[in-house]
C-alpha positions in Angstrom: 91.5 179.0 154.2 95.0 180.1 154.5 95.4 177.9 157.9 94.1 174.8 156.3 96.7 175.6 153.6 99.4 176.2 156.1 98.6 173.2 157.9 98.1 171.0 154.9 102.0 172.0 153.7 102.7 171.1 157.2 101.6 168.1 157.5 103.1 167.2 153.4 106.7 168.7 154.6 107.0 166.7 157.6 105.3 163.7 155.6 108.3 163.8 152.8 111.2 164.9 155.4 110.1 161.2 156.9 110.4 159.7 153.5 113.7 161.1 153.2 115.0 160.2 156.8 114.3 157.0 156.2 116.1 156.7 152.6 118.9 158.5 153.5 119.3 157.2 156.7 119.0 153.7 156.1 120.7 153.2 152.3 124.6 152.2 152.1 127.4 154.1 150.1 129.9 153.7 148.0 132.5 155.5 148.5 134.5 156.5 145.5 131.3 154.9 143.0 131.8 156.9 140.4 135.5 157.4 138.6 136.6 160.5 137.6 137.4 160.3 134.7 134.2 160.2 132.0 134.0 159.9 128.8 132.5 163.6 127.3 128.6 164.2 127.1 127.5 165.6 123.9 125.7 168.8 124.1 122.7 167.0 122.8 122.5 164.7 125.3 123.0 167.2 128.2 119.8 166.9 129.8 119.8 163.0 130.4 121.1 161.5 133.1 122.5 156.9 133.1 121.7 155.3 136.0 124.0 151.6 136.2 121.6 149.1 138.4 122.9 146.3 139.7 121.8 143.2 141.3 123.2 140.6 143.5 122.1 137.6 146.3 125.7 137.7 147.4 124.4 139.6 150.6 127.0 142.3 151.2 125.5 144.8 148.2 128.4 147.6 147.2 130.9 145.3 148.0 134.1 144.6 146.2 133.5 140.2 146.5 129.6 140.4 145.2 129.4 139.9 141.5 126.0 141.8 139.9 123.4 138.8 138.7 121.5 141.4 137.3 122.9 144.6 135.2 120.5 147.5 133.4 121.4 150.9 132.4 118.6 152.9 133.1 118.2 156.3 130.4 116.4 159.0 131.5 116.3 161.2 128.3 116.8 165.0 128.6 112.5 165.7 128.1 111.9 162.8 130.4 109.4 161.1 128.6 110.4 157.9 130.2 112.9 155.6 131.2 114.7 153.0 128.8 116.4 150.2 130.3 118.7 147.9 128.7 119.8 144.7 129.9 123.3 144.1 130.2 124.7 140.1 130.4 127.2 140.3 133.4 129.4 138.0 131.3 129.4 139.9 128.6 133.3 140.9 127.2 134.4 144.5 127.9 137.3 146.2 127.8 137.8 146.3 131.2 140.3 149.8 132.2 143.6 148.3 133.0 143.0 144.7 132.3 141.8 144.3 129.3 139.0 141.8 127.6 137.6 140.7 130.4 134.1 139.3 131.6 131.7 142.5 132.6 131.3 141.0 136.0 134.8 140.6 136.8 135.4 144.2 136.9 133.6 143.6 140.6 136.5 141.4 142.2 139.3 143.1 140.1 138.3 147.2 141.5 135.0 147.3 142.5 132.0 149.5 141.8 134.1 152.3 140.8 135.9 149.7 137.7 132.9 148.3 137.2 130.9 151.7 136.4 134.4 152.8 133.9 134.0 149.1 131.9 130.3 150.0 131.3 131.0 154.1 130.5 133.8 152.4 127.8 131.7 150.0 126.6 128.8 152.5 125.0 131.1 155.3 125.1 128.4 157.3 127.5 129.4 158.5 131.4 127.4 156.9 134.4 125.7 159.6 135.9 124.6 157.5 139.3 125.0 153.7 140.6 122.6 151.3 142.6 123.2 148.1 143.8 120.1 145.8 145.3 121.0 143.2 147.4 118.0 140.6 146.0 116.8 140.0 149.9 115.5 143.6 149.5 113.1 142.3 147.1 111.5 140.3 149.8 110.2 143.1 151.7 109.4 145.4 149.2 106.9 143.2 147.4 104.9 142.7 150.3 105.1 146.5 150.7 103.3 146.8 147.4 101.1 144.1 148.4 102.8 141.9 145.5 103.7 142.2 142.0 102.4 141.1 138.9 104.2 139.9 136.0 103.7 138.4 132.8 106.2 135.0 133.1 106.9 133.9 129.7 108.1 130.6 130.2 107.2 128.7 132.7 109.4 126.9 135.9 110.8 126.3 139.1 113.0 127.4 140.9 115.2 124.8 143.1 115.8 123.6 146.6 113.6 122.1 149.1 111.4 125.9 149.4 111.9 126.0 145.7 108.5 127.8 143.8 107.1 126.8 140.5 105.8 130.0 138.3 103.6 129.3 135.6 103.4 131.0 132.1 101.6 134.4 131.6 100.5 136.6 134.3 101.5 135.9 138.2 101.4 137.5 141.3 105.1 137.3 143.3 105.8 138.2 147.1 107.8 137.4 149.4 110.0 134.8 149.2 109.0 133.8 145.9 109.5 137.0 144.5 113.2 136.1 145.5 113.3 133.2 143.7 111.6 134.6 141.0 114.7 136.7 140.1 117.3 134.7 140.7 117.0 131.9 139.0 119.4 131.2 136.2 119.0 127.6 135.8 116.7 125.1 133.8 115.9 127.6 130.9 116.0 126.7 127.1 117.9 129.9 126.1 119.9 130.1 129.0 120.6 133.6 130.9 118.1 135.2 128.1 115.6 134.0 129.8 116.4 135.2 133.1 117.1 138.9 132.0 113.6 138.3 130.9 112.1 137.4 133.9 114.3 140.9 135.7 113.2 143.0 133.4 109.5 142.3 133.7 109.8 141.8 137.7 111.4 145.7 137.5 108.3 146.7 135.3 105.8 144.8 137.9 107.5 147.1 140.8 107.5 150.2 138.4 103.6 149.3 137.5 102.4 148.7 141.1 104.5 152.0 142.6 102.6 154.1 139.7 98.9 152.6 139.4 98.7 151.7 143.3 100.1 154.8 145.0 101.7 153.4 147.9 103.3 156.6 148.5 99.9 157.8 149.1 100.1 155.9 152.9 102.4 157.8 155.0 102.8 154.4 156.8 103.4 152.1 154.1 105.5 154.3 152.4 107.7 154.8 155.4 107.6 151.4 156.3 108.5 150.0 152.2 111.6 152.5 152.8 112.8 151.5 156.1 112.7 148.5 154.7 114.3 148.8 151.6 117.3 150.6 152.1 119.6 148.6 153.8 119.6 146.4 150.6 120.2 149.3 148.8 123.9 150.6 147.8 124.1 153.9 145.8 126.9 156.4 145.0 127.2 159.8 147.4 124.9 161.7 145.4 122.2 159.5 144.8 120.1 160.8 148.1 116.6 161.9 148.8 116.8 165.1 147.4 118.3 163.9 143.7 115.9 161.2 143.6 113.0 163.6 144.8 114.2 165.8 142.1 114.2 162.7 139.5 110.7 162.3 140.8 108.7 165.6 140.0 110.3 165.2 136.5 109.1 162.1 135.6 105.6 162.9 137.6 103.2 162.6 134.4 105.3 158.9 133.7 102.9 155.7 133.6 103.9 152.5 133.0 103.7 152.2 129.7 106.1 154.9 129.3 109.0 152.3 130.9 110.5 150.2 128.3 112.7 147.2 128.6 115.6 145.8 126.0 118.1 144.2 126.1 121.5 144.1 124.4 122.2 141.2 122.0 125.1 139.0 122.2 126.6 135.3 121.1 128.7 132.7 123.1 132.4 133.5 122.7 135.1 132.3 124.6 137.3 134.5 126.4 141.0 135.3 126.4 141.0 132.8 128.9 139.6 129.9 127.0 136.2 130.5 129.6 132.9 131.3 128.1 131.8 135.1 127.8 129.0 136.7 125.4 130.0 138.8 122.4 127.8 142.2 122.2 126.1 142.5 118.8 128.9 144.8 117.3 125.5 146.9 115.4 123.4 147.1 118.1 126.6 148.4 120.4 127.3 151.2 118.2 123.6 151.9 117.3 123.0 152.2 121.3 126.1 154.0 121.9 124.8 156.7 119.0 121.4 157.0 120.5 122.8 157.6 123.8 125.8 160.6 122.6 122.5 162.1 120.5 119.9 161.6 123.1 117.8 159.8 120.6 117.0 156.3 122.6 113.6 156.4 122.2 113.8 156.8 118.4 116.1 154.1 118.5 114.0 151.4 120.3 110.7 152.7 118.8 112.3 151.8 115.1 112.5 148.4 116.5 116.4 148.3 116.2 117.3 148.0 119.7 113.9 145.7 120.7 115.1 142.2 122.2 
């Protein structure tokens, strides 16, 4: 018994050093992602941990010239007992460190990852414990990998171009390339960019859904092949390896998927200091996030309803 044991940790060790190689091998980083100076964690939110995802086609994820078409700030509170993720507008106006009002996705072109992270800490007042960017081509692969995900589209469309797909209302099943175009379409909606954050935030719930109810971590070779594949699309700060997210991992290992939640934060069209269009946070819903986050107290906050989109 104690041989089969043995072996059995064997095999399971050499199994997740594979997984590991392959992440940390194969992901990108940013040097410098993370600025120094943060704004102060409360003691009662000492346990939680921010996590700024970003998204971008531009190709080049982590660089300085690709502006994030897709910003969440996932909250991982102190008992993990789930993961909150709010939806940010990337033209939403921030105080940008240094320069101001400024667009939310300027902060890219004007310093980076690093500036970008500081505009979101001063924004809700709350320091950025880790940053990812996803180059969208990832998507591609990863879907296929999971053998495709399912959504729930709420308003039907299509996406343009001659290989352009058209994605009916309620649920769907996206790989591939049209998983691609699923996310980054930004055009031809009644409410604009609403509707795209939308359509993100349930294709990250699909991914979350079919990672927890179809176990592809289960197949050494899927697994190793989803990650290979992956993480060259994927862009993260120095201490966002194997081991933290392996960490992240046996903490949130009783989470299912109705333990994610999505919403997003509310704004109106403004016009910046510029004279060019930007979206004006909710000034209540900023400061009603910002106090969740300092008091650890986000899922309070969105179960009351306040934060829901």
């Amino acid at each position: 018994m104690a041989s089969v044991v043995l072996a059995a940790a064997l095999v399971l060790g050499g199994y997740l050093w594979s997984l590991a190689t392959a992440f940390d091998g194969g992901r990108n980083t940013i040097v410098g992602a993370l600025p120094l100076d943060k704004p102060p964690r409360p003691a009662a939110a000492e346990k939680s941990l921010n996590i700024l995802l970003m998204g971008s086609e531009a190709g080049n994820s982590g660089s300085a010239e690709a502006a994030p078409d897709m910003m969440m700030l996932l909250h991982l509170p102190g008992d993990r007992s789930g993961v909150y993720a709010l939806s940010i507008l990337p033209g939403t106006s921030v105080d940008v460190p240094g320069y101001g009002a400024r667009r939310l996705d300027s902060a890219m072109s004007l310093g980076g990852v690093p500036l970008t992270v500081a505009s979101v800490q001063n924004m809700f007042n709350t320091p950025v414990d880790h940053v990812a960017v996803i180059d969208f081509e990832g998507f591609r692969g990863l879907t296929s990998a999971l053998g495709g995900v399912t959504v729930n589209n709420g308003e039907a469309f299509s996406s343009g171009g001659a290989n352009g797909d058209y994605f009916p209302s309620g649920p769907i099943t996206l790989e591939g390339d049209a998983a691609l175009n699923y996310v980054r379409t930004g055009q031809g909606f009644t409410d604009g960019d609403i509707q795209q954050v939308k359509n993100q935030q349930a294709f990250v719930a699909g991914i979350v859904d079919g990672m927890l109810t179809r176990g592809p971590l289960n197949n050494a070779v899927t697994a190793r092949g989803a990650i290979s594949d992956f993480a060259p699309f994927l862009s993260v700060d120095a201490g966002l390896d194997s081991r933290t997210l392996g960490s992240m991992a046996v903490s949130l290992r009783s989470m299912r998927s109705q333990d994610v939640h999505m919403f997003a934060l509310r704004t109106s069209n403004g016009a910046g200091a510029d004279g060019g269009p930007v979206q004006i946070a909710d000034p209540g819903q900023l400061a009603g996030i910002s106090g969740a986050l300092a008091s650890d107290t986000v899922a309070d906050y969105v179960q009351a309803g306040t934060g829901a989109d």
